[in-house]
N, C-alpha and C positions, 0 to 999 in steps of 0.2 A: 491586577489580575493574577501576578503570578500566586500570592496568599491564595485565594482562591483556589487555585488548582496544582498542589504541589507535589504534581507527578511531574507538569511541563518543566521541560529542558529547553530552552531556545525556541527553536521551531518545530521541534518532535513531540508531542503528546502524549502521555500512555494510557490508553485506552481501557485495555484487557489484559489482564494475566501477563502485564511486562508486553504486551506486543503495543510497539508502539508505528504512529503515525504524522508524517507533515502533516503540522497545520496550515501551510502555504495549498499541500496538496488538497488539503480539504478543505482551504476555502473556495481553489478553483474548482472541485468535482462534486462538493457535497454543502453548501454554504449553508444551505437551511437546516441540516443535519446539526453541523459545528454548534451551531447557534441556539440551537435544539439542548444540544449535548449542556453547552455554557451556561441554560438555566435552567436545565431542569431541576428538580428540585427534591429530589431522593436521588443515593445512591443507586437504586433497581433503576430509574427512570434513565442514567446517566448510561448505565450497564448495558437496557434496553435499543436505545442510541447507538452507544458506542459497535452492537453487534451488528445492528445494521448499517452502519457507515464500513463494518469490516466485510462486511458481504460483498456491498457494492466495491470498494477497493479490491478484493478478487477477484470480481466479477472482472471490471474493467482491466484492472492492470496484470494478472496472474495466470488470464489465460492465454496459452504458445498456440502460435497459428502455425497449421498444417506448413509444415517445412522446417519450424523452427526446433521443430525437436532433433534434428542433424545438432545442432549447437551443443546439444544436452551428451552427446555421444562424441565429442571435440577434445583428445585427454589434454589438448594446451588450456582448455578453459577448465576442465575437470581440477588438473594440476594446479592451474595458477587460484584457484578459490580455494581449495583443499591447503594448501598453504596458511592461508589465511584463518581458515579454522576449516576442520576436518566435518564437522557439524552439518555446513552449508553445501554440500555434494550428496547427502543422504535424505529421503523424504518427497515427499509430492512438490516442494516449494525449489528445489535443485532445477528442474526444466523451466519452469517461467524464467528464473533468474538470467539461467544460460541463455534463452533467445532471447532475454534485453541485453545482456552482453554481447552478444551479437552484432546484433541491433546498431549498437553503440556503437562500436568495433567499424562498423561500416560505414560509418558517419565519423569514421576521423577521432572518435575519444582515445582517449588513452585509458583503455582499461588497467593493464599490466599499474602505471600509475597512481591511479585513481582511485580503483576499488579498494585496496589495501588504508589507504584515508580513508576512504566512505566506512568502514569496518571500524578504525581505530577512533572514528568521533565521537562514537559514544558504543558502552558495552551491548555487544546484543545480547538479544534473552536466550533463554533457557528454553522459550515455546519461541519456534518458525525463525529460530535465527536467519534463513536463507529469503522467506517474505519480509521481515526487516529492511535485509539490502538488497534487496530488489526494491523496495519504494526510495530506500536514500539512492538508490542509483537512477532511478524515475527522475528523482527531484535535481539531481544531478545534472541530468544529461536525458533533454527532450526526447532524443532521438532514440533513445530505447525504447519509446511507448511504441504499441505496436500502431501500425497506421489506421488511421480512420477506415473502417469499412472489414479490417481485417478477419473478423465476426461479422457473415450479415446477418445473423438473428436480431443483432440492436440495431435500434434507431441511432443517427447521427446524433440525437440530442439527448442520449438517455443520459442523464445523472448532469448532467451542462450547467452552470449556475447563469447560462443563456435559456430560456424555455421556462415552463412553471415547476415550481416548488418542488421539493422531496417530501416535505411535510410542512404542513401548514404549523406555525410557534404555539395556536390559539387553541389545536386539535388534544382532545387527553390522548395521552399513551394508549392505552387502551382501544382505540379508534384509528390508530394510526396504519396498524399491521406490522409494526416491529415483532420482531423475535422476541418470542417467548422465553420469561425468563423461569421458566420449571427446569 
């Protein structure tokens, strides 16, 4: 597989424009997607995929529930990522990160520790370095997801590879409602 797909790095995938993602993470949130992605069969078709697997991974993991934006405003968390690259404090993707630091933080991880590893594993990109390590730090360390229920516009079982399909393998692109690739 790895000939195949010679973006994959280990467990990290890349997707889009260097933004990359667990495959671990997507085969528990997105599996039909993954699988979607692994045959499709153009370039556009993979492209197609890969934007809507990035939606959902926003969707679910990116957004800070009411309170957690105190974390964003925290200069020991400001300070200790800015260190790390100056990059990852600037932009829409700096608050998600900081309420799973949090998050984490509260649950006993060793941020201070650990995130500077989770950075140095592999280079981030150049686009959303700071949703990068917010998904290595996802896959990290459980406890930064934000808790079930913390959104209740979603259902418990939106995106679950418990429940039916994201998309069906047998459906064309076209049919599916993927994002448009104009």
């Amino acid at each position: 597989m790895p000939s195949a797909f010679p973006s994959d790095r280990g467990d990290w995938v890349s997707l889009l424009a260097g933004v990359r993602i667990s495959r671990a993470w997507m085969v528990r949130h997105t599996p039909d997607l993954l699988a979607a992605w692994c045959d499709a069969a153009t370039a556009e078709g993979r492209r197609a995929i890969a934007t809507r697997i990035l939606q959902i991974a926003a969707d679910l993991e990116s957004e800070p529930r009411h309170g957690d934006d105190d974390a964003a405003t925290d200069p020991v968390w400001r300070q200790l990522v800015a260190r790390i690259d100056a990059r990852l404090v600037r932009g829409p993707d700096w608050l998600p990160l900081a309420a799973a630091l949090a998050r984490a933080a509260t649950a006993g991880y060793d941020v201070a520790e650990r995130l500077p590893a989770l950075a140095a594993a592999a280079p981030l990109p150049d686009r959303h370095p700071a949703r990068e390590l917010h998904w290595r730090l996802l896959d990290d360390c459980a406890a930064a997801l934000p808790a079930r229920g913390a959104t209740d516009h979603r259902s418990s079982t939106t995106h679950s590879p418990v429940g039916p399909p994201q998309m069906s393998r047998n459906t064309p692109a076209a049919n599916r409602g993927d994002a448009s690739l104009d």
